[in-house]
C-alpha positions as semicolon CSV with decimal commas, in nm:
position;residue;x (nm);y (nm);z (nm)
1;X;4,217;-2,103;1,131
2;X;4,052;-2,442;1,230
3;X;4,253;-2,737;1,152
4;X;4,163;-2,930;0,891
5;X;3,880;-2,737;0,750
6;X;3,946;-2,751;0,391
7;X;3,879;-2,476;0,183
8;X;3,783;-2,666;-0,091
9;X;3,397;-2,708;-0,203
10;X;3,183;-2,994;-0,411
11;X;2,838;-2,931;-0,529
12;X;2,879;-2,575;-0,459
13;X;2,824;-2,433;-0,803
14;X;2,446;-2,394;-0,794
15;X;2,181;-2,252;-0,548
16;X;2,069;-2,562;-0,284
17;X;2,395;-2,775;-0,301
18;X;2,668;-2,732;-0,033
19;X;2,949;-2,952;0,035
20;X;3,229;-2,994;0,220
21;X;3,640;-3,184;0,091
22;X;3,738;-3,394;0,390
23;X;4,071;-3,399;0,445
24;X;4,235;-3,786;0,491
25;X;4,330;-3,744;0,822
26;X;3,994;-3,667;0,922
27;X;3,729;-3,907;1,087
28;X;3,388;-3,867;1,062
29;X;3,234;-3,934;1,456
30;X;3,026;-4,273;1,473
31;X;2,675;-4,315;1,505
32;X;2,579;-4,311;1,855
33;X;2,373;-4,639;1,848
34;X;2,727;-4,764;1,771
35;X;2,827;-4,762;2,161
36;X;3,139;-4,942;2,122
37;X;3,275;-4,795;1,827
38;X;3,195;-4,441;1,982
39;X;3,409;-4,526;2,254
40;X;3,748;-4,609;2,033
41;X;3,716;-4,311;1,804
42;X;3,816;-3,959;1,923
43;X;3,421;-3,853;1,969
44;X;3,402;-4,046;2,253
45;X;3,321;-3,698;2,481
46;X;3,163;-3,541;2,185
47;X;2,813;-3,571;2,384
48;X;2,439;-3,482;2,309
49;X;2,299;-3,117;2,215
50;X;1,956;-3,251;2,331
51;X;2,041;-3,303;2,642
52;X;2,258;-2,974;2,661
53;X;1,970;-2,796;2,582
54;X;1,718;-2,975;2,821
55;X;1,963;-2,924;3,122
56;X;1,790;-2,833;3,455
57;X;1,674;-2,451;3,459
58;X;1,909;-2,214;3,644
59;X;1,871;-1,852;3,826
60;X;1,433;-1,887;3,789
61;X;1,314;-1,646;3,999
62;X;0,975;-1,613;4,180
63;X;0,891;-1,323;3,938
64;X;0,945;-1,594;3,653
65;X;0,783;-1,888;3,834
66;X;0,472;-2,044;3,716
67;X;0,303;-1,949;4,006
68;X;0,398;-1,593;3,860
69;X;0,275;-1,701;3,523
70;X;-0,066;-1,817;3,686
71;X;-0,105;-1,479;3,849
72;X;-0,036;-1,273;3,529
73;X;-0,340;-1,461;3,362
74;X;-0,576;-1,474;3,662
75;X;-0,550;-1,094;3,658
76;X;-0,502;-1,031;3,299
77;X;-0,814;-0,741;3,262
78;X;-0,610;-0,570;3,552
79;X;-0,292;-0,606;3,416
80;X;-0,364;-0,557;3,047
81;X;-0,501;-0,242;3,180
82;X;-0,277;-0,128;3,428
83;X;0,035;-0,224;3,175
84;X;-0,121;-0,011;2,865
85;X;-0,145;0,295;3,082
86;X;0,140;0,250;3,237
87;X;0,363;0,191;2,940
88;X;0,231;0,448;2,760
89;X;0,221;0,761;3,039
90;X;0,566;0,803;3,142
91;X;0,491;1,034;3,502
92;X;0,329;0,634;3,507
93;X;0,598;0,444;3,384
94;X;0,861;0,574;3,599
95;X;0,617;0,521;3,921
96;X;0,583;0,192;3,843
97;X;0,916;0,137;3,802
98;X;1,079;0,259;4,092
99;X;0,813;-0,066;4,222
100;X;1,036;-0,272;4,032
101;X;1,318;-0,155;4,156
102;X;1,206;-0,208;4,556
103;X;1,142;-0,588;4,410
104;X;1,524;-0,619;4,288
105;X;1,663;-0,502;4,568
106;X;1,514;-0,702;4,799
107;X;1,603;-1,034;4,585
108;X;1,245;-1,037;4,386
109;X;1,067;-1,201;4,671
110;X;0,717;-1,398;4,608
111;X;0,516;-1,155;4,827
112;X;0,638;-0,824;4,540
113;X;0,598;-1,098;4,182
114;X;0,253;-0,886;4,128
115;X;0,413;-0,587;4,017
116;X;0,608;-0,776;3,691
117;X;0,261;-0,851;3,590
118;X;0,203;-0,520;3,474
119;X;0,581;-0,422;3,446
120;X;0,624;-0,676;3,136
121;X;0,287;-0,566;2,983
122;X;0,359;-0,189;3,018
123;X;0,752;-0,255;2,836
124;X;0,558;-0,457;2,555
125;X;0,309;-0,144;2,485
126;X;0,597;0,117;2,499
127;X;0,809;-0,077;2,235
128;X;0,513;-0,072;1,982
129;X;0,416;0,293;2,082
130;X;0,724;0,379;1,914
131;X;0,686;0,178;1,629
132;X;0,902;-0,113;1,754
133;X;1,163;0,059;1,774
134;X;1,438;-0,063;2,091
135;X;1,613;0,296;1,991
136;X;1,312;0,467;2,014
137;X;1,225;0,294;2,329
138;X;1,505;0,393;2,417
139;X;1,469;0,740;2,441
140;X;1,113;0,718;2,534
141;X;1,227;0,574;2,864
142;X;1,559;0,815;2,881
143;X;1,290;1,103;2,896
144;X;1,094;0,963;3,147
145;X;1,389;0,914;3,390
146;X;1,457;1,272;3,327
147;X;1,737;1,317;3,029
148;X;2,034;1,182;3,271
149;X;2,307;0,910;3,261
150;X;2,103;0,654;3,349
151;X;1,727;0,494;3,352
152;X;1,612;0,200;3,466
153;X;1,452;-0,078;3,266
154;X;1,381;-0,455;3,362
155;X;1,585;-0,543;3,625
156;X;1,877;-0,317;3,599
157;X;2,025;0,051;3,534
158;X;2,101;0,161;3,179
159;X;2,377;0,400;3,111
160;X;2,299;0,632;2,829
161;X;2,599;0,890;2,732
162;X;2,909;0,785;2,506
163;X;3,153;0,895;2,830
164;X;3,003;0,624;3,091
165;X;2,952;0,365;2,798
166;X;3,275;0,372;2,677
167;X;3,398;0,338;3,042
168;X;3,269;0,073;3,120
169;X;3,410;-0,096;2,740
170;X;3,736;0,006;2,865
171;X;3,692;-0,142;3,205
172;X;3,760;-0,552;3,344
173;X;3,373;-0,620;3,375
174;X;3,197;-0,840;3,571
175;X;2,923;-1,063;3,398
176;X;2,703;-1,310;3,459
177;X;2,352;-1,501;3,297
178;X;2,172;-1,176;3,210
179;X;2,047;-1,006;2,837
180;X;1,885;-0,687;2,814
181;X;1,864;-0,616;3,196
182;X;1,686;-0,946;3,267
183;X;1,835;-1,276;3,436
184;X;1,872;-1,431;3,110
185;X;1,677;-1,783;3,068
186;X;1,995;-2,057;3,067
187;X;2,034;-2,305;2,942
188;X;1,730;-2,347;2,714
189;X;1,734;-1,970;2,577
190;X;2,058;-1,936;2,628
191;X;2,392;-2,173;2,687
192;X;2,533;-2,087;3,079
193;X;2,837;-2,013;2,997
194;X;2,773;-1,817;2,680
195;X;3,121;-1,589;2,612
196;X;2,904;-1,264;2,692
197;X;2,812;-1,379;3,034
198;X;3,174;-1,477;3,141
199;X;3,348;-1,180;3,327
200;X;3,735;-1,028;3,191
201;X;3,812;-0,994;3,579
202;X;4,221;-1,013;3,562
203;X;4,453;-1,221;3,343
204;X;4,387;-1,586;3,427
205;X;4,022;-1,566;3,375
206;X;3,785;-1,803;3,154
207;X;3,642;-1,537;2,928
208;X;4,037;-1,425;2,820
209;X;4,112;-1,796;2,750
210;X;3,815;-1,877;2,569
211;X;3,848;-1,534;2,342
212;X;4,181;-1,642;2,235
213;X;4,054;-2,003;2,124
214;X;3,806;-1,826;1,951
215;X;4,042;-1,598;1,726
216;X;4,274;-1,855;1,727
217;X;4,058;-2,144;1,521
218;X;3,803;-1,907;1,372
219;X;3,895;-1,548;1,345
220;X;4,270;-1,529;1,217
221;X;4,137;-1,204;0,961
222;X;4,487;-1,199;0,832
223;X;4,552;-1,600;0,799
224;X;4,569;-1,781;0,421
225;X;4,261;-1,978;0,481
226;X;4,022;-1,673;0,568
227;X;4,177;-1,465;0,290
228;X;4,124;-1,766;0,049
229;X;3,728;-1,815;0,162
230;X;3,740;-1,436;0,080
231;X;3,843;-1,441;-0,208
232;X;3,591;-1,709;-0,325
233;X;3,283;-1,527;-0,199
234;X;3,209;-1,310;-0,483
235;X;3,216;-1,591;-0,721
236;X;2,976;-1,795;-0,474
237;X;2,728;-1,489;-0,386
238;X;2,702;-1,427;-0,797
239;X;2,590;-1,785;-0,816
240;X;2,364;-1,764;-0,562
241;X;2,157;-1,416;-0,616
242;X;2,269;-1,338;-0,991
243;X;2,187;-1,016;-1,069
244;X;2,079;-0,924;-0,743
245;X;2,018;-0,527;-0,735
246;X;1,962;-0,307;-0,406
247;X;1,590;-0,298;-0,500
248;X;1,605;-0,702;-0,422
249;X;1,788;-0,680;-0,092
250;X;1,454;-0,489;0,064
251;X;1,198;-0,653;-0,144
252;X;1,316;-1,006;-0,016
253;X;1,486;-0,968;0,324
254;X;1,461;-1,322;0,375
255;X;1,668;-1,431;0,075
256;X;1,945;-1,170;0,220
257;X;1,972;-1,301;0,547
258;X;1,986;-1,685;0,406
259;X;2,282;-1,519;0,167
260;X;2,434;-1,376;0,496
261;X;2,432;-1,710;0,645
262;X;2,600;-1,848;0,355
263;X;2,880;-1,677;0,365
264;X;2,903;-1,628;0,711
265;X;2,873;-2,032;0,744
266;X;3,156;-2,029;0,431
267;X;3,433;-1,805;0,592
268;X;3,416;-1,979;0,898
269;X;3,378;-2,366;0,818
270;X;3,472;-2,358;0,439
271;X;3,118;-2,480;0,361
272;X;2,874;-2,353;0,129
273;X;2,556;-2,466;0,304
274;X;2,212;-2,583;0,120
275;X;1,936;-2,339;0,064
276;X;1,794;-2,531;0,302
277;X;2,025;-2,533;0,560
278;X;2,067;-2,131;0,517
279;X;1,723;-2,096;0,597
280;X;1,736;-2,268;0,889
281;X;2,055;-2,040;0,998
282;X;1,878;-1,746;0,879
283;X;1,638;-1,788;1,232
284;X;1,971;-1,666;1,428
285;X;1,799;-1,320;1,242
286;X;1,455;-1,383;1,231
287;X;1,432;-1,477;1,580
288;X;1,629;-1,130;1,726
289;X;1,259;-1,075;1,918
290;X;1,242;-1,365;2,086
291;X;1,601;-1,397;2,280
292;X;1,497;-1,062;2,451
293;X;1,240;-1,148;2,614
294;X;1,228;-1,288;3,019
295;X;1,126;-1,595;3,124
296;X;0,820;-1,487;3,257
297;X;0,697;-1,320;2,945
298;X;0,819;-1,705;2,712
299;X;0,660;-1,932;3,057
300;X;0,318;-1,679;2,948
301;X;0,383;-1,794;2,583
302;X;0,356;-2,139;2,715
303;X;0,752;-2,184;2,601
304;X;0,679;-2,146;2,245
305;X;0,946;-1,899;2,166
306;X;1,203;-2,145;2,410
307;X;1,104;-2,417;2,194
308;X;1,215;-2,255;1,840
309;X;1,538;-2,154;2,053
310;X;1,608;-2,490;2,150
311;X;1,542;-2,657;1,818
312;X;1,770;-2,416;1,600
313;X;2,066;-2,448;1,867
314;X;1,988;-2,813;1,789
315;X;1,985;-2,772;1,406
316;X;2,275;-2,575;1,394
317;X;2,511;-2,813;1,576
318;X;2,303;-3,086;1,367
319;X;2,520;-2,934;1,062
320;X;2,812;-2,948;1,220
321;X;2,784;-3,308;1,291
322;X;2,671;-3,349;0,899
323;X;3,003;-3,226;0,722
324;X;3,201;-3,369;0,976
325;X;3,315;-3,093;1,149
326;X;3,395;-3,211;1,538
327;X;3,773;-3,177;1,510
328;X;3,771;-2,818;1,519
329;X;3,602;-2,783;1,792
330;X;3,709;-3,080;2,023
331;X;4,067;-2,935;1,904
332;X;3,977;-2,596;2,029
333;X;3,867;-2,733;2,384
334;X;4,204;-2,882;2,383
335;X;4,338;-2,518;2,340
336;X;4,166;-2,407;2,711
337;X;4,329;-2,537;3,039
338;X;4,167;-2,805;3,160
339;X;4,010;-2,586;3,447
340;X;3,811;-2,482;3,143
341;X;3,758;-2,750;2,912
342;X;3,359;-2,834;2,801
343;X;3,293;-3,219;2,876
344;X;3,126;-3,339;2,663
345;X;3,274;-3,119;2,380
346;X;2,943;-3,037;2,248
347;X;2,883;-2,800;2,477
348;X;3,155;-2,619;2,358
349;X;3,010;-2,618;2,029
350;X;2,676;-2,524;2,116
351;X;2,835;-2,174;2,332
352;X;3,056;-2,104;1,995
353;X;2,771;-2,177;1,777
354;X;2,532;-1,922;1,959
355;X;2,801;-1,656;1,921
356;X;2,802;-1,730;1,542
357;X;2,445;-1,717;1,490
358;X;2,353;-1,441;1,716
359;X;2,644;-1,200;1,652
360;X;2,800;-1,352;1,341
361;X;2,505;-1,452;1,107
362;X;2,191;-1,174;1,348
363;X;2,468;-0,910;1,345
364;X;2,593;-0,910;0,937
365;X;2,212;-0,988;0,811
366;X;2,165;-0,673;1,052
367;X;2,409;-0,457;0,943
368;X;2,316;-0,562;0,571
369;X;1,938;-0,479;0,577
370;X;2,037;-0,119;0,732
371;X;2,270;-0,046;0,450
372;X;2,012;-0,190;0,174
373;X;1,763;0,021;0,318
374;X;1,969;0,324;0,348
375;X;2,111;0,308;-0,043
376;X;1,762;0,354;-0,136
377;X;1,729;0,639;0,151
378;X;1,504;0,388;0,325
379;X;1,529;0,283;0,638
380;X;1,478;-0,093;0,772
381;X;1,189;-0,251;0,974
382;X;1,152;-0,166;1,334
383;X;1,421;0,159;1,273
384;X;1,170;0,491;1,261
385;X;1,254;0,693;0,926
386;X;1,267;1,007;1,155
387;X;1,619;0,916;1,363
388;X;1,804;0,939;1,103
389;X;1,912;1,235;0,832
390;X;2,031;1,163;0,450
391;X;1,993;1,553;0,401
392;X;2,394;1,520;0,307
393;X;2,359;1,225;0,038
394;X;2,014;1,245;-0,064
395;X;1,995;1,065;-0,359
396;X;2,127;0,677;-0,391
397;X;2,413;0,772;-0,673
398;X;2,556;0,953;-0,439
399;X;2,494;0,706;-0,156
400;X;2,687;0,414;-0,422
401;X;2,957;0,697;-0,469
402;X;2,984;0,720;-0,090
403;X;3,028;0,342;-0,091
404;X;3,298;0,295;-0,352
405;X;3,481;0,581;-0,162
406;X;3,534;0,354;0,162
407;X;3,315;0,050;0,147
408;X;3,421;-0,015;0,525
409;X;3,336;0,317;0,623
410;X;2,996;0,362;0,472
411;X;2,899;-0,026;0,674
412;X;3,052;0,133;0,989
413;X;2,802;0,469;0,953
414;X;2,526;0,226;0,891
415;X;2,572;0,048;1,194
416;X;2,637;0,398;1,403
417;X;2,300;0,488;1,308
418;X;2,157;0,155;1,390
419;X;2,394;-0,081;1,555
420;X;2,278;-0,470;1,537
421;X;2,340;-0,504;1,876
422;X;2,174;-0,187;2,049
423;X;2,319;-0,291;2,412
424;X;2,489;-0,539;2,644
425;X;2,479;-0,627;3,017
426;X;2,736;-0,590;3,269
427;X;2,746;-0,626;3,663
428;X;2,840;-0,382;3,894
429;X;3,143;-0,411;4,065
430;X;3,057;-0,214;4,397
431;X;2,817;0,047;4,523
432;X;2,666;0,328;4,308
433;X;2,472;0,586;4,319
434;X;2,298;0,773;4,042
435;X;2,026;0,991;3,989
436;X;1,660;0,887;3,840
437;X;1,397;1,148;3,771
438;X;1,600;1,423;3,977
439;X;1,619;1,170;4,294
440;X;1,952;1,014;4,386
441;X;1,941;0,642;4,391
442;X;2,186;0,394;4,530
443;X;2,213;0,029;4,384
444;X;2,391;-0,210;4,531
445;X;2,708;-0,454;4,412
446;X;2,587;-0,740;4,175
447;X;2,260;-0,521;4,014
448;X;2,264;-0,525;3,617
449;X;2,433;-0,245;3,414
450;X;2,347;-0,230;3,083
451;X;2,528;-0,012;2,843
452;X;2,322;0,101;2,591
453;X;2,576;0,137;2,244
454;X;2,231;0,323;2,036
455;X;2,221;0,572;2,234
456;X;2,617;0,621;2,304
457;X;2,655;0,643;1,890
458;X;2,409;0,935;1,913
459;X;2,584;1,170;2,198
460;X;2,588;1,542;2,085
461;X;2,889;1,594;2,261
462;X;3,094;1,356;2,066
463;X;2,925;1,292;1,728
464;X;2,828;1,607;1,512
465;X;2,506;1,619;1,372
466;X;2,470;1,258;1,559
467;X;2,129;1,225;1,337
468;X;2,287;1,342;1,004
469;X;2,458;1,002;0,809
470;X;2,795;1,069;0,704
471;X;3,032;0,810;0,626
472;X;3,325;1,058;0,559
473;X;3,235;1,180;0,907
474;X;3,601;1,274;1,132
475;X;3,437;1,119;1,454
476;X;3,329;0,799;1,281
477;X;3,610;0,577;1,436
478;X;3,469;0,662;1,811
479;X;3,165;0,502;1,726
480;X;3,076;0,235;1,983
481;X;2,901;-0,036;1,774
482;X;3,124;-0,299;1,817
483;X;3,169;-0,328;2,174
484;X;3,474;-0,032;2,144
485;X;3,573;0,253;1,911
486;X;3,648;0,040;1,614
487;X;3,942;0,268;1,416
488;X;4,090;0,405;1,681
489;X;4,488;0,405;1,825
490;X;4,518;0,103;1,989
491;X;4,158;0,065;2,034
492;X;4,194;-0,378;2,076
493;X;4,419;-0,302;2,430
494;X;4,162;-0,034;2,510
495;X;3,841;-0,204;2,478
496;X;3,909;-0,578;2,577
497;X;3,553;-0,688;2,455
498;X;3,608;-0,549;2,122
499;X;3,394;-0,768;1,904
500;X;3,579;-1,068;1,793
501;X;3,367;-1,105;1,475
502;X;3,409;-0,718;1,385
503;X;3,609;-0,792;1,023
504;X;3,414;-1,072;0,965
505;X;3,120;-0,894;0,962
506;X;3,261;-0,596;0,739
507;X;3,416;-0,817;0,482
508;X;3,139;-1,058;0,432
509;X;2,881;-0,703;0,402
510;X;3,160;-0,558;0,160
511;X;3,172;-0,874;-0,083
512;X;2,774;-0,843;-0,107
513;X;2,742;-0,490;-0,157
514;X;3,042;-0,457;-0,406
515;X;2,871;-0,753;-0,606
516;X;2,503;-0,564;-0,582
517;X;2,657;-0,211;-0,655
518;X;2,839;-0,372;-0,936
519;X;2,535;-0,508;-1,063
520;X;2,348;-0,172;-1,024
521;X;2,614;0,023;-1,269
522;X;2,585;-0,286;-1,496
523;X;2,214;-0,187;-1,515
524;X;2,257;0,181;-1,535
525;X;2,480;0,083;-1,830
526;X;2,268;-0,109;-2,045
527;X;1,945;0,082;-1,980
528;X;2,149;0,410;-2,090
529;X;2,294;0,216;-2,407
530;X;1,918;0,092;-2,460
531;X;1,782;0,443;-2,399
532;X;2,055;0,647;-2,672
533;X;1,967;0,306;-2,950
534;X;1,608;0,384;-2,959
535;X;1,697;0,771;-2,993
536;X;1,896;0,681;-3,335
């Protein structure tokens, strides 16, 4: 774990205090008015998030140029029109489409921008058609391309069965600036050389050395400082949400993801952050719509989504700087050959950062709202109540025995059913050809693959009853949520990109939920000893 980041906590004892024990050998970085002073101390290279975020724009296409922008507006009646037909007929979807797919191919030139117009609009009206759902989209657009391997959405191909998916897990990928099938906006939306966009091409490769920094300073599962933040957590989440019950966790979704970021904040930096400050993190959550979107569709939102972005990468690297935590992170640059080493060392901070929020702190507040939602046989915004079946444990005693059974295994069939991350991007390697609608298709070297992990989970040929949730299911371990079948022989050789933050997650949702189903029996206890008093 990350050198000298004390386990110890001050002020921690009540809701809105946080604190942090420095450690002697520690220095805390001078302010940078103080020029000369900067320039003795070890923070000399630390640098400026501001100006890490504001960094020149990179990989803007026409289709995301203002001139685009202009031309979506001039037209809007047109488009509005053409896009709401289009994304809601799919004989009209897929036409339009395969218009989109002419403009990728030939480098999304200026004279073929008009067709994104309508392209971003139709997407837009498909996602609310079914109910916001991405799964649900999904499989919208999986029928429309005709029920194969693949469809097309955006600016890529989308694989769709649990064989090519986990393929492709198993495989050295290439990667590059893209989320969700789109060039991805860098590096205001997102930081260049974020560790999803690096390839695993070979053995001396950035993304390999950078991975095992990561587990190295952070993510040591097994290491005395991680099990010692464990073991505090219960004591710290009872403090914070006392007598929190599973009826809570729904009602105020808000308060769950600020406890998420808590603890996810705590396990990793051995600081219990303020209310305050775990609201702030909490936006790695409440902002999941707005880091999926193009640039074209934030330049038509005049940058306001960009803007909120920018200012919690800011923030968040803000709170590093406040409890003095530099050293670990100007130490773990050290750990990457130089070839590879962030200067200034805030950019390294800002890239690690993003992966904590977005998959550490987005992820576990994801993963916890599903399995809140689904002890109550509920399910959780923006996740359709038909896709999933709780005909097997239909009532929520038997959803808290589940629970206490394997704890681990009922979070994993949560996030089968609805993974928090529903796909990734990848690059093909060479020439391929598949088929779309019936018609054979052939996409060149460099065009976006995305994997799609939703619809993987849900393959008939691998997963039984794929709909039905089971947490003593037999096939549960080949489940593809994070990034690889998690359980598996020797599943961390077979899937390289296994996620990093996979018993992080799990432990920090298990201390929660053991604290909330604890505090349900407590309930059920005193309201039966209540119920058999007043019958005397």
């Amino acid at each position: 774990m990350g050198a000298n980041c004390g386990t110890g906590l001050k002020n921690c004892g009540s809701a809105g205090k946080g604190g942090r024990e420095i450690t002697p050998d520690q220095t805390a970085a001078p302010p940078p008015e103080d020029v000369e002073a900067l320039m003795k101390s070890p923070w000399y290279n630390w640098g400026s998030i501001e100006y890490v975020v504001n960094e020149p724009l990179e990989n803007v296409g026409w289709e995301a140029s203002w001139l685009s922008v202009a031309g979506l507006y001039l037209l809007l009646p047109v488009n509005l029109l053409i896009g709401v037909l289009v994304g809601l007929i799919q004989f009209l979807f897929t036409s339009w489409s395969s218009l989109t797919i002419c403009s990728v191919k030939a480098g999304n030139p200026i004279y073929l921008i008009w067709v994104w117009w309508s392209y971003v609009v139709a997407g837009l009206t498909a996602l609310v058609a079914q109910a916001r759902s991405r799964l649900g989209l999904f499989l919208w657009e999986k029928d429309a391309f005709g029920g194969g391997d693949y469809f097309w959405h955006g600016q890529g191909i989308w694989a769709t069965t649990y064989s090519v998916c986990s393929d492709i897990l198993k495989s050295e990928q290439d990667r590059g600036p893209a989320f969700g099938a789109f060039t991805a906006p860098v590096p205001d939306i997102f930081p260049k050389k974020l560790l999803i966009f690096l390839p695993n091409i070979g053995n001396d490769n950035e993304w390999r050395y950078l991975r095992q920094a990561l587990h190295e300073v952070f993510l040591t599962h097994t290491g005395q400082t991680y099990q010692l933040r464990q073991k505090s957590l219960p004591r710290l989440i009872a403090d914070q949400w006392p007598g929190a019950q599973l009826q809570d966790l729904t009602k105020d979704t808000a308060r769950l993801q600020e406890l998420v970021s808590k603890c996810v904040f705590y396990m990793l930096f051995g600081v219990w952050v303020t209310d305050e400050e775990a609201k702030t993190l909490s936006a790695w959550r409440s902002y999941a719509s707005l880091f999926v979107l193009p640039r074209l569709v934030q330049r038509a939102m005049f940058n306001l989504g960009i803007r909120k972005v920018k200012q919690l990468r800011i923030d968040t690297v803000r709170m590093i700087e406040k409890y003095k935590l530099e050293d670990i992170f100007s130490k773990m640059n050290d750990l990457l050959p130089q070839r590879y080493r962030r200067d200034p060392v805030v950019k390294l901070c800002d890239e690690i950062l993003y992966v904590i929020g977005f998959a550490g702190i987005g992820g576990t507040s994801a993963m916890c709202e599903t399995a809140a939602a689904f002890f109550q046989l509920q399910t959780p915004a923006e996740f359709p109540r038909s896709r999933v079946d709780f005909s097997k444990y239909d009532n929520s005693e038997m959803m808290i025995q589940a629970y206490n059974r394997d704890p681990f295994n009922f979070l994993k069939e949560c996030c089968r059913i609805d993974p928090p991350v529903t796909s990734a991007t990848s690059v093909l390697k060479e020439e391929m050809s598949c088929l779309l609608n019936g018609r054979k298709n052939v996409f060149p070297k460099g065009m976006f693959r995305q994997y799609a992990l939703s619809l993987a989970n849900r393959d008939q040929s691998v997963f039984q009853n794929p709909q039905v949730f089971d947490p003593d299911r037999t096939d549960l371990d080949k489940a593809l949520s994070w990034n690889g079948a998690f359980g598996e022989a020797g599943y961390e050789k077979t899937y390289p990109r296994i996620c990093p933050g996979r018993y992080l997650s799990l432990d920090v949702g298990r201390e929660i939920f053991s604290f909330v189903v604890a505090n349900e029996a407590s309930h059920t206890n005193q309201a039966m000893q209540k119920a058999l008093g007043g019958a005397k």
